[in-house]
N, C-alpha and C positions, 0 to 999 in steps of 0.2 A: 148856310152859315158863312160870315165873311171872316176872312180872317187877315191879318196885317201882314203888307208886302214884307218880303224879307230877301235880301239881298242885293249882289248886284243881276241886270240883265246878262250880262254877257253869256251864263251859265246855265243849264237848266237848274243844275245843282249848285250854288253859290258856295257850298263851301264843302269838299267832298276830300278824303283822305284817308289815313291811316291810326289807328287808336291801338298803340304798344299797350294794350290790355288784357295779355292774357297771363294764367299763373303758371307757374316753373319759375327756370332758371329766364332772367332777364335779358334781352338783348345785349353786346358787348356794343361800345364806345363806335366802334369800326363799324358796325352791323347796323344803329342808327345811322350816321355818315352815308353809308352807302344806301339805307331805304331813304334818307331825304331830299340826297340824288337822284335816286332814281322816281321818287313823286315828282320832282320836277320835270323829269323827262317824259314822263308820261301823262302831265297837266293834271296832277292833281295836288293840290293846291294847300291842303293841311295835312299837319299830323299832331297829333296827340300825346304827351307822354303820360303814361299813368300805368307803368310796371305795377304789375300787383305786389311782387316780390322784393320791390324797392319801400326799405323801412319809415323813407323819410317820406314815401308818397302817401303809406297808409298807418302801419302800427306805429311807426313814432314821426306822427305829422309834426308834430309841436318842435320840434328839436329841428336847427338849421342846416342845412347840407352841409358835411365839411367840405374844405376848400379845396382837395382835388375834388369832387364833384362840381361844385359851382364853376369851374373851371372848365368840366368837361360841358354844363350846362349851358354856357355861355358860348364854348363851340361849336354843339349844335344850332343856339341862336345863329348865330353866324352862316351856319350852313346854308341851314334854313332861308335866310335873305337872299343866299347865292343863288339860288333855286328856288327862289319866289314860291314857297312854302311857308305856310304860317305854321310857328308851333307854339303848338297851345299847354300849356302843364296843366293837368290836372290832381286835386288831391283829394284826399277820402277819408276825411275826420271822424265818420260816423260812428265806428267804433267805440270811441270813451270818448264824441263831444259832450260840454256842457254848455247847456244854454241858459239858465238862471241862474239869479245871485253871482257873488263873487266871481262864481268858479267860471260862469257862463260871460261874464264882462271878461275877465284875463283870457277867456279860450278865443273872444272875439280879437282880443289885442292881438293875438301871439297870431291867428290866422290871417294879418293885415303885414304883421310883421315878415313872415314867411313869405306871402306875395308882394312885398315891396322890393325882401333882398333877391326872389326870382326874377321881378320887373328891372331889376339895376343891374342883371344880368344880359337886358337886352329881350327879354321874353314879354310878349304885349297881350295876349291871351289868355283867360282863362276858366277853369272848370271844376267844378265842386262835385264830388259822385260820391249819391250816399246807399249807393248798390252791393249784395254779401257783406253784407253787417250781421255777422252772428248772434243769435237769437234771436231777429229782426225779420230774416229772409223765409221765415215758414209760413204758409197762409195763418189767416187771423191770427199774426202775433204783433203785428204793426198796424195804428190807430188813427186816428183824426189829430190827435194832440203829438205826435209822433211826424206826421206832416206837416202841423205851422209850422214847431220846432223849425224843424229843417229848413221849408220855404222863407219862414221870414230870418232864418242865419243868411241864409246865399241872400235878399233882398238887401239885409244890412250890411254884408261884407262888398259886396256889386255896389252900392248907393256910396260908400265912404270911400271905395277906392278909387271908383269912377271919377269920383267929384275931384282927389288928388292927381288924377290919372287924367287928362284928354286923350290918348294915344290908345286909351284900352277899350277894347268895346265890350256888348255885352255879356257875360257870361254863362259857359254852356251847363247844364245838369242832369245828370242819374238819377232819376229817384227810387226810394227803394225797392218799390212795384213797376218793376219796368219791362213786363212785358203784359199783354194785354191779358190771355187769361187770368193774370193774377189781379190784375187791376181790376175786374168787373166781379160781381155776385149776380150770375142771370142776366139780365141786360142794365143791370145798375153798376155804375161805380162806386166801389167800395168806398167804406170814409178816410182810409188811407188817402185816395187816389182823387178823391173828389175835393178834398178838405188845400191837397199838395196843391191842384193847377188852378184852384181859385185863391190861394192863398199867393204864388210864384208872380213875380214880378212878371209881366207880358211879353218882355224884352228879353227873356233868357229863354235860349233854345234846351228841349228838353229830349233825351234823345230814350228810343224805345227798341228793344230787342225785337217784335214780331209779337206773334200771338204766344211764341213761349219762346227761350233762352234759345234755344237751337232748333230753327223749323227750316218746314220745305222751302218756304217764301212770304212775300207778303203782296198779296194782291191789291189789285187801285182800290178795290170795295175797302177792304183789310186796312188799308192804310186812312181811308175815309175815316170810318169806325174809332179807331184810334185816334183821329182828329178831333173830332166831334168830340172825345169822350172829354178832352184836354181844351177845347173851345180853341186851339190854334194848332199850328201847322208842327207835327214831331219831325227829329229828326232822327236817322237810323243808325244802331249800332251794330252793324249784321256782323254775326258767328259765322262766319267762313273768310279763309280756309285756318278759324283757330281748330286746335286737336288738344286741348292741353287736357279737356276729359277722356281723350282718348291716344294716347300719345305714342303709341306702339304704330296707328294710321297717320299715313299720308295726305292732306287733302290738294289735290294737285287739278282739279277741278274748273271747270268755269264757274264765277259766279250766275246764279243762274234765279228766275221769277219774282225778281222785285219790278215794284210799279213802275208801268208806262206812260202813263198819263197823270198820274197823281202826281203835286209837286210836292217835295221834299228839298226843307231848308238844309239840310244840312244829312251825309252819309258817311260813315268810318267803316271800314273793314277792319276788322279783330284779325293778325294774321296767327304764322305758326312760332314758335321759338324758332325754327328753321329760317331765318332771314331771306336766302338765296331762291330758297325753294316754294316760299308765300308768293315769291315776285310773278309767277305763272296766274294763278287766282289773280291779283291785285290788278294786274296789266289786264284784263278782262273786264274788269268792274270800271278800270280808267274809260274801257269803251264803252261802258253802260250808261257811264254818267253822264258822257259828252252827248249821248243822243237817246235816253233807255229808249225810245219807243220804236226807233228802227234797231235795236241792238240784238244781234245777233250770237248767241254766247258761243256755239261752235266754231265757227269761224274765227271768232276773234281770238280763241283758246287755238285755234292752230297758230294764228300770226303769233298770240304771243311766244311759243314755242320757238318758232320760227326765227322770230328777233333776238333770243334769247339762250337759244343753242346751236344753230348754225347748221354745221353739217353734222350733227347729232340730233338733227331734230327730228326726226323719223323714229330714231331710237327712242329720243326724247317724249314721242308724241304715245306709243304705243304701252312705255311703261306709266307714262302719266293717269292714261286711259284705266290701267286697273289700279287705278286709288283716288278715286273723287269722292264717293259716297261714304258721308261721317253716320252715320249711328248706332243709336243704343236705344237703351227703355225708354229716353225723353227727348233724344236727338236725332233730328232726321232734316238731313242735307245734303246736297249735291247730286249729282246725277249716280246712273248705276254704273258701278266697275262693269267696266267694259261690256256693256249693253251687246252690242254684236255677236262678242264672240259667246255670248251666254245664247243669244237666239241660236248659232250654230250646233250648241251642244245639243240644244233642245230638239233641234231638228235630227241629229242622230239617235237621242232616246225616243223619239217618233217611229223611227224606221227602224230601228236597233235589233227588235224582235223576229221580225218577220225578215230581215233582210234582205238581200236582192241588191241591184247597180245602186240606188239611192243611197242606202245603208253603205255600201263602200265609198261612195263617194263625199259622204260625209266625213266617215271615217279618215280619208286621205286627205280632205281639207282640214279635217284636226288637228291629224300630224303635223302638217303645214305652219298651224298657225302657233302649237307647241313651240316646234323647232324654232320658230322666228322669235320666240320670246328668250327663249335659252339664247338665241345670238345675239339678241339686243339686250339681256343682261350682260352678256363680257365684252360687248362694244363698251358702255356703258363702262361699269367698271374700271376699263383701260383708259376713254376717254373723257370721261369727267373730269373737270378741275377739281382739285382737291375737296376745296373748303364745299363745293356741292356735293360730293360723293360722301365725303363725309357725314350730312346730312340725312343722307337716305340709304345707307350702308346697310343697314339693315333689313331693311325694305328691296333694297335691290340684291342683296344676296336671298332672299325668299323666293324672289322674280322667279331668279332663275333655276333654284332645288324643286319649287310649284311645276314649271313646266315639264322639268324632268320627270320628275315623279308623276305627271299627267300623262306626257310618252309613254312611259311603263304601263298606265294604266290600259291606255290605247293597244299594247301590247298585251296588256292581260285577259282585252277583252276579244282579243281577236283567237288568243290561243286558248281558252272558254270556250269561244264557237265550233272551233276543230273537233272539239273532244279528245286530240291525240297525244295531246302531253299533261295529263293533267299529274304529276308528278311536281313539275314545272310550273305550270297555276300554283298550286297549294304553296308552292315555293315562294314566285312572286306576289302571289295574295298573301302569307306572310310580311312580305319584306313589302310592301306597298301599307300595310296595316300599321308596324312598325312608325313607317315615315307618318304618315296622316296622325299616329299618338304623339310624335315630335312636332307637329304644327300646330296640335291644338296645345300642347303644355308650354308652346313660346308664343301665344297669343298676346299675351301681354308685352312682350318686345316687337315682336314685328308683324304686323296686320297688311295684304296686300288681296284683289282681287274676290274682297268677300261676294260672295253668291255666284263666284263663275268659275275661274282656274281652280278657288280654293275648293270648289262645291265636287268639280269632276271627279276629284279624287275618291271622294266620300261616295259617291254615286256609281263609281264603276265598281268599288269593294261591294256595298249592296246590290248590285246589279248581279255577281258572280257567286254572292255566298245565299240568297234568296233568289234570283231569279227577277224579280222585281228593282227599279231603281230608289232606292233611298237617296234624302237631300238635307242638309246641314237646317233643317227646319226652313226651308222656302216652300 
């Protein structure tokens, strides 16, 4: 299937960035400012505004910014040009648009109106998303007649502004099924999804989550598939590193298995509310773009580290390690928290039983690697700048009560083996059960090193009170 050049050469990805789209509390003024410095710094090229949480972007599209915002709007323009950054506004009428009769002519007026007074702000881009529209977003509740709607609003709104507009090019869209399982029935596109990309002007980029909202990746076949399904080239809206469904985790991760070879018109990264601490993820993905096919995500998660914390980057690099991996019942992304040191454990509940030189030598490479976490949280802590420590405060005080309470267990299980204090077990097995109830009743605050530091604990209690090693369901 052919499909229409889109962009310029110089890119593999002609237009790659950041999409302020996730829900929570909104970015602060200072917090865009500094991520649209820093796309510039790191060659990526757009960003996106469309706060979920910003009233004027979605529940009350229809009403004009007031004037300290257009103000603040107009400064990000501004920035944006400093650093050769495009920023695109997008907005999300979907909720109570109307598209016929009266009501449906005034919502087109007031929609023209809206992007005229952001266009005289200095803003040249822009984007229509009609993605989480309540009562819209559950399978079979959204139609064929649900998709011209839509496609031919964004065709009319793109067709009359453009024509006013030479400066604005064409405009990006969400549609409501955007990501691919929701989009097909079997290997058909649904009449949602069939009715939207044949109806959508050809000239508006359409951007797609993956095969579901928050997946592993999206493979060249994966991205094919999705192509085809849309007869042109999508572009992507990748959920990493947002957490805003999961907000207690960190996702400090490389981005990681999106296509090599497929091209892709256009790429945004979803980041965290966390401004300072999304920049690790994002600086990775900047090296994705500039080459995916030789991209290296490890590596490049060191450098960015490296560029980015200086002589805390070692601290930097090791507490990052246990917090990549985002999931739950529908989400699964990033790599595993701290892959390694979970092979290590493993390899002591291998030997653990029968013990012998193996078994202690695992054992004392534990402690080791305990201890270094305990150090590299109150490195950490003392030397963070503020507004970063801030951010991960919570996360990084777990860091370092997880290792501890892991030592202990190291201790619990050594003085288990002896047989000679078990006064002293029953004591620490106690007070180690204690801690493990206080980690899991503040899950919902701070989530850090799921299936490895957090596991040991749980693993060593079962190991001592059966015999056997129990595991947090892995």
């Amino acid at each position: 299937m052919a499909f229409p050049a889109s962009g310029a050469d110089a890119s593999p990805i002609p237009l790659c960035g950041v999409v302020e789209g996730f829900y929570g509390t909104p970015w602060s003024h200072r917090n865009r400012q500094d991520m649209l410095e820093f796309c510039g710094d790191q060659g990526l090229n757009a960003y996106i505004y469309a706060p979920k949480n910003d009233p004027y972007h979605k529940d009350r599209w229809r009403e004009p910014y007031p004037k300290n915002q257009q103000k603040k709007l107009a400064e990000l323009a501004r920035t944006a040009d400093k650093h050769h950054v495009e920023l695109i506004f997008a907005i999300s009428p979907g909720q109570d648009l109307h598209y016929d009769g009266p009501e449906g002519t005034a919502d087109r007026k007031i929609m023209l109106k809206k992007l005229e007074a952001v266009h005289d702000l200095g803003i040249r881009r822009f984007a229509i998303f009609f993605d989480d529209i309540k009562g819209m977003t559950e399978k079979s509740s959204v139609d064929a007649e649900d998709a011209r709607n839509q496609a031919e609003f964004i065709n009319e709104i793109q067709k009359e502004f453009r024509a006013a507009h030479e400066d604005v090019p064409p405009f990006i869209a969400v549609p409501t099924e955007y990501y691919y399982e929701d989009m097909v029935a079997g290997k058909n596109p649904k009449p949602y999804t069939r009715t939207f990309s044949e109806a959508l002007s050809p000239d508006v980029t359409v951007l797609y989550t993956g095969n579901g909202v928050v997946t592993e990746g999206i493979s060249d076949r994966e991205l094919e598939q999705a192509d085809g399904l849309y007869g042109r080239r999508l572009g992507v809206w990748w959920n990493y590193p947002v957490t805003d469904y999961q907000e207690a985790k960190l996702a400090l991760g490389p981005i990681v298995n999106l296509p090599k070879k497929e091209e892709l018109p256009a790429l945004f990264f979803n980041p965290m509310k966390h401004e300072r601490l999304s920049k690790i993820a994002l600086a990775t993905g900047a090296e994705y773009a500039h080459d995916p096919e030789h991209y290296a995500p490890e590596a490049a998660w060191s450098r960015a580290i490296k560029e980015q914390y200086g002589e805390l980057a070692a601290d930097m690099e090791l507490f990052a390690s246990h917090s990549q991996r985002m999931e739950n019942s529908w989400a699964h992304c990033g790599p595993q928290d701290a892959a390694a040191l979970r092979r290590e454990m493993d390899d002591l509940w291998k030997h653990w039983a029968a013990g012998g030189t193996e078994a202690e030598l695992d054992w004392f490479e534990l402690r080791h690697r305990f201890q270094a976490m305990d150090d590299v949280a109150v490195h950490l802590q003392k030397g963070l700048p503020k507004d970063i420590r801030k951010e991960c405060a919570p996360q990084l005080n777990l860091f370092g009560e997880l290792a501890r309470a892991d030592l202990q267990a190291l201790q619990l299980l050594q003085m288990h083996r002896s047989g000679n204090h078990p006064k002293e077990v029953k004591k620490l097995l106690a007070k180690l059960k204690e801690k493990n109830e206080k980690f899991t009743a503040h899950q919902k605050t701070a989530r850090i090193s799921d299936g490895t530091a957090r596991d040991f604990l749980v693993e060593a209690i079962g190991y001592v009170e059966t015999g056997t090693r129990k595991t947090n369901g892995r």
